[in-house]
C-alpha positions in Angstrom: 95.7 -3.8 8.0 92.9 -2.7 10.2 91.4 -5.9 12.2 88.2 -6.3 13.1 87.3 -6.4 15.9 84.3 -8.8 17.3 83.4 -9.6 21.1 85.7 -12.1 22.2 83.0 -13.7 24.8 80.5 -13.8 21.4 83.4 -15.9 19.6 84.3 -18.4 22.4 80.4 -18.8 23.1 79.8 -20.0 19.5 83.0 -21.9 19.0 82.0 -24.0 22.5 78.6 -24.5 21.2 79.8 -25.5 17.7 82.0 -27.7 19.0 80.0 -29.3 21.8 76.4 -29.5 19.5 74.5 -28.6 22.8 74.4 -25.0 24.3 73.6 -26.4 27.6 77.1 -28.4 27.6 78.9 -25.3 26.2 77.4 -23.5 28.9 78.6 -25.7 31.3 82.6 -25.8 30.0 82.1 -21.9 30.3 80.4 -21.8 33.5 77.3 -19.5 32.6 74.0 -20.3 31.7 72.6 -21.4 28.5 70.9 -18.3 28.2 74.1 -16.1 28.0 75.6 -18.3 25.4 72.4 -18.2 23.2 72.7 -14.2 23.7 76.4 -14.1 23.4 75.8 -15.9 19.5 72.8 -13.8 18.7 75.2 -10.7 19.2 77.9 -12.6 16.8 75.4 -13.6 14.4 74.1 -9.5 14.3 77.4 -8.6 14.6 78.6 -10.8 11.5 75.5 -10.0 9.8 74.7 -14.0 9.3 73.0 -17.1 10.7 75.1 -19.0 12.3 72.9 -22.2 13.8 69.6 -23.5 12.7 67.4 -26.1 13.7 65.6 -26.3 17.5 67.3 -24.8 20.3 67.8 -28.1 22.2 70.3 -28.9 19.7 71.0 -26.6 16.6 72.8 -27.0 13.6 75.7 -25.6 12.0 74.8 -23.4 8.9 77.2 -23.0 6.1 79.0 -20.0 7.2 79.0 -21.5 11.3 80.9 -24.6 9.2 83.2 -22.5 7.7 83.8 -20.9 11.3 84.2 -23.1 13.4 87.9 -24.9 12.5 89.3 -21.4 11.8 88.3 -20.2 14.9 89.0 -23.0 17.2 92.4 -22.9 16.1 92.8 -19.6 16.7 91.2 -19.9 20.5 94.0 -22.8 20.6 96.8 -20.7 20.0 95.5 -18.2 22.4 95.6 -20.1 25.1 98.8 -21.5 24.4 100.2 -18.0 24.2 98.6 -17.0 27.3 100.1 -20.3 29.5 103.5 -19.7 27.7 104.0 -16.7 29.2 101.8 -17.3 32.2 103.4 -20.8 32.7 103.7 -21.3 36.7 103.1 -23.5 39.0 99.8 -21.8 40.7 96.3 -22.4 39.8 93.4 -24.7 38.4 93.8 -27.9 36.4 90.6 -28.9 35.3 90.9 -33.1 35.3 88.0 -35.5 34.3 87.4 -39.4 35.2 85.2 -41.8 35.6 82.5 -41.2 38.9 83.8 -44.4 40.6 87.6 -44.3 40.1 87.6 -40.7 41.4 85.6 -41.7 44.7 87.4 -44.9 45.2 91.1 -44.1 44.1 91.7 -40.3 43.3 90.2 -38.5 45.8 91.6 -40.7 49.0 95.0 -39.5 47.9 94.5 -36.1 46.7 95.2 -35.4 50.2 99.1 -35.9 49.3 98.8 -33.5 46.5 97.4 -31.2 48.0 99.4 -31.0 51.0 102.5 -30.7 48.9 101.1 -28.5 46.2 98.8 -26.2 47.7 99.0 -23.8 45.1 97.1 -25.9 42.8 93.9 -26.4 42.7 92.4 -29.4 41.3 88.6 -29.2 39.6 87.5 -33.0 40.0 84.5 -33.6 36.9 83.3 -37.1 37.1 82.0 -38.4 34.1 81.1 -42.5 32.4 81.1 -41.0 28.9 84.0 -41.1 26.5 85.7 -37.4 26.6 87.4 -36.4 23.4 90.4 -34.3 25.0 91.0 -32.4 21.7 86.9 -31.3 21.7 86.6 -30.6 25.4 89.2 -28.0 27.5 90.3 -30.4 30.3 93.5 -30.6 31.6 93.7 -34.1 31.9 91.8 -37.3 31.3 92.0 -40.5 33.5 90.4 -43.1 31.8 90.6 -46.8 30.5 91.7 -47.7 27.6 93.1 -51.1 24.9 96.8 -51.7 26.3 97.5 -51.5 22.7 96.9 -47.7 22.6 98.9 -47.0 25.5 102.1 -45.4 23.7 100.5 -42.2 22.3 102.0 -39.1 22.8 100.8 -37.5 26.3 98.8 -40.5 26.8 100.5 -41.6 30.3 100.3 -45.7 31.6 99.5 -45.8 35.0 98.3 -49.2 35.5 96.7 -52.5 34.3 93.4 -52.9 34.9 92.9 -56.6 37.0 89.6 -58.3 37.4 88.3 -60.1 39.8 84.8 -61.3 41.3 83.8 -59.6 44.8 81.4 -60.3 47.4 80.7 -59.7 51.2 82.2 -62.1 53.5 78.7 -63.6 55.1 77.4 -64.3 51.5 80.9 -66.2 50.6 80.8 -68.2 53.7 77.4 -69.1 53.2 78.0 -70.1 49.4 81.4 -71.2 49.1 82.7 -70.3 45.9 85.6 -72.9 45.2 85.9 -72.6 41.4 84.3 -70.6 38.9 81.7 -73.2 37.8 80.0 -72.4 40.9 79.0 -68.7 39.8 76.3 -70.4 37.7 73.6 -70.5 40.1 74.5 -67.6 42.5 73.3 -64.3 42.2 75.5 -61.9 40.4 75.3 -58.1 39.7 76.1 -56.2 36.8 76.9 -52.7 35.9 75.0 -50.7 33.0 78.6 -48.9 32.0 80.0 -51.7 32.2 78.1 -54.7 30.7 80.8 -57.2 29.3 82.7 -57.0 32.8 82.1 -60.8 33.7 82.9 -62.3 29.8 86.4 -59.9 30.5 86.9 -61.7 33.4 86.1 -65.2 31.8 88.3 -64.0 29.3 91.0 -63.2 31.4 91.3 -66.8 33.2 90.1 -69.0 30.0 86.8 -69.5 31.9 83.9 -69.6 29.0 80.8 -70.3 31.1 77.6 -68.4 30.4 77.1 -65.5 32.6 73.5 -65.9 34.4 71.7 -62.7 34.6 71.2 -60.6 37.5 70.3 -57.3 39.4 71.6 -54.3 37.2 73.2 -51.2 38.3 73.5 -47.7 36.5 77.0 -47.3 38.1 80.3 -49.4 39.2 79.7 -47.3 42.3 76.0 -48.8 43.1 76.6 -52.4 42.3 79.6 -52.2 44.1 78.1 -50.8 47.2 75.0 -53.7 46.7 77.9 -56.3 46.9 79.3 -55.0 50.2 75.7 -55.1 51.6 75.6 -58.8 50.5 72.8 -58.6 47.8 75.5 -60.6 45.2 78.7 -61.0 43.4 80.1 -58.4 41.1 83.2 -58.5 39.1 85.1 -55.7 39.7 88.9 -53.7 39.2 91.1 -54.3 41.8 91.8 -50.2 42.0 88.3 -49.7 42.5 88.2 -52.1 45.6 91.8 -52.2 47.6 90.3 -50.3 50.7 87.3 -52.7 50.7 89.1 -56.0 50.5 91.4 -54.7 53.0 88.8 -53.7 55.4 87.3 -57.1 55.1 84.0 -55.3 53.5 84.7 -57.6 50.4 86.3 -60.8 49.5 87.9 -61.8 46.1 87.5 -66.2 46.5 89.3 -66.2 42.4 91.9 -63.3 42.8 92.9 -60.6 40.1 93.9 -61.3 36.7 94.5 -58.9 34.0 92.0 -57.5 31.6 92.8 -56.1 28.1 92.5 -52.7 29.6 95.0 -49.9 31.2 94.2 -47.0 33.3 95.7 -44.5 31.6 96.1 -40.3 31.9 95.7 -38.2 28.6 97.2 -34.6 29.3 96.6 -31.8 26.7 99.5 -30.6 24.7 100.5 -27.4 26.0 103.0 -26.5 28.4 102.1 -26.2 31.9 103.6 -26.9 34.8 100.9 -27.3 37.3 100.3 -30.4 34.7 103.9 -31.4 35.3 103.4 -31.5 39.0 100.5 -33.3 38.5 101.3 -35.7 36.4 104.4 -36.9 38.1 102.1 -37.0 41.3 100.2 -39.4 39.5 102.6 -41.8 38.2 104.2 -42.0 41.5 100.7 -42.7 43.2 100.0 -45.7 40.6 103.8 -47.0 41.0 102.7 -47.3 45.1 99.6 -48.5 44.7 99.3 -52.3 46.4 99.1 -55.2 44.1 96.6 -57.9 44.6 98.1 -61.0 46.2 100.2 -63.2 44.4 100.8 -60.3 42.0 104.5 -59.1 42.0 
């Protein structure tokens, strides 16, 4: 049979803006610019002879046939790529990994260091992002994320940690207020994070504590209301992975401890075989096994 034969850069442009909804976004997992992806599925659409979105260009719509395209073709691009690593399959490379803006400045990137000095080879492509990332819509490599310790047993989902709370705050402003049990946060000025909005009630939760939380100055990052605690402007509740080289540099204090959340940090690798991902991975479980506890914690 004679195959048809249709621009492959045409085909992945439409199937990353079909999947994505936004040709900006697509744009950006292809690294071009939006223009070449709309001009790249103008050339499929004349090339298949139909419309394939509708709608504004900000954020078009599907069309019947661009529904009836999309599945069939992402699978295909799927099985592409898994061809291509199976016989490609080495150790040398990229692997593109994705996690939240905080725990990659505060935990991954002061020991990427150690990867990188034993795997030089590989090269790892840091995206830091606070939204939920599907790993089946999006081509990462891997995920580090939160999630419920109940839905840590997945297939390539890998545990690295629990997540442990606790309330943080520079040492002037805790020797000036004295915080000696949690009753006395009622009055004080606490800080809050807009990604993270119920992270004082997990924290009440955590140590059977069911006083209201007063309101306070609100952050758009962990990063931002963490760096407004160390310059004394109020308490935050925060992860103890997200603070082990501040409390141990005396730029914080935790007066209540750590105690564990519902939550785990947790890796979600894609399926296919690779063994810069191997590498990887096992660098990552070994650097979560040697992290420090919080006192008290064995």
């Amino acid at each position: 049979m004679k195959r048809r034969l249709l621009p492959l850069n045409a085909l992945r442009s439409f199937e990353a803006a079909a999947r994505l909804g936004r040709m900006t976004v697509a744009a950006d997992e292809l690294a071009v610019t939006p223009g070449a992806i709309s001009r790249q599925v103008r050339q499929l659409e004349l090339s298949l002879g139909v419309q394939l979105f509708e709608g504004p260009k900000n954020k078009p719509l599907l069309t019947a046939a661009g529904k009836e395209l999309l599945p069939a073709l992402s699978a295909a691009l799927d099985q592409i790529d898994a061809a291509v690593s199976a016989v490609s399959d080495d150790a040398n490379g990229i692997l593109d990994v994705s996690c939240f803006s905080t725990f990659t400045l505060k935990w991954l990137i002061p020991r990427l260091y150690d990867f990188n000095s034993r795997h030089p080879e590989i090269d790892i492509r840091l995206s830091s992002s606070d939204r939920v990332i599907n790993l089946d819509r999006e081509r990462y490599d891997l995920i580090i994320t939160i999630d419920a310790a109940s839905d840590c047993d997945q297939v390539n989902v890998l545990s690295l940690f629990p997540e442990r709370l606790g309330p943080v705050l520079a040492p002037a402003l805790a020797t000036a207020i004295q915080l000696l049990k949690p009753e006395d946060l009622a009055d004080k000025p606490l800080l809050h994070t807009k990604t993270r909005p119920n992270a004082w009630q997990m924290w009440g939760k955590a140590i059977g504590y069911e006083g209201s939380v007063p309101s306070g100055a609100e952050f758009e990052h962990y990063y931002f209301t963490l760096e407004a605690a160390i310059a004394g402007l109020g308490i935050c509740v925060a992860p103890w992975h997200l603070v082990i080289d501040d409390i141990r540099l005396g730029r914080l204090v935790a007066p209540f401890g750590f105690h564990e959340s519902s939550y785990r940090y947790v890796a979600k690798r894609s399926r296919q075989r690779d063994k810069k991902l191997d590498n990887f991975c096992a660098w990552l479980i070994s650097q979560a096994e040697q992290t420090a506890l919080p006192t008290g914690v064995k």
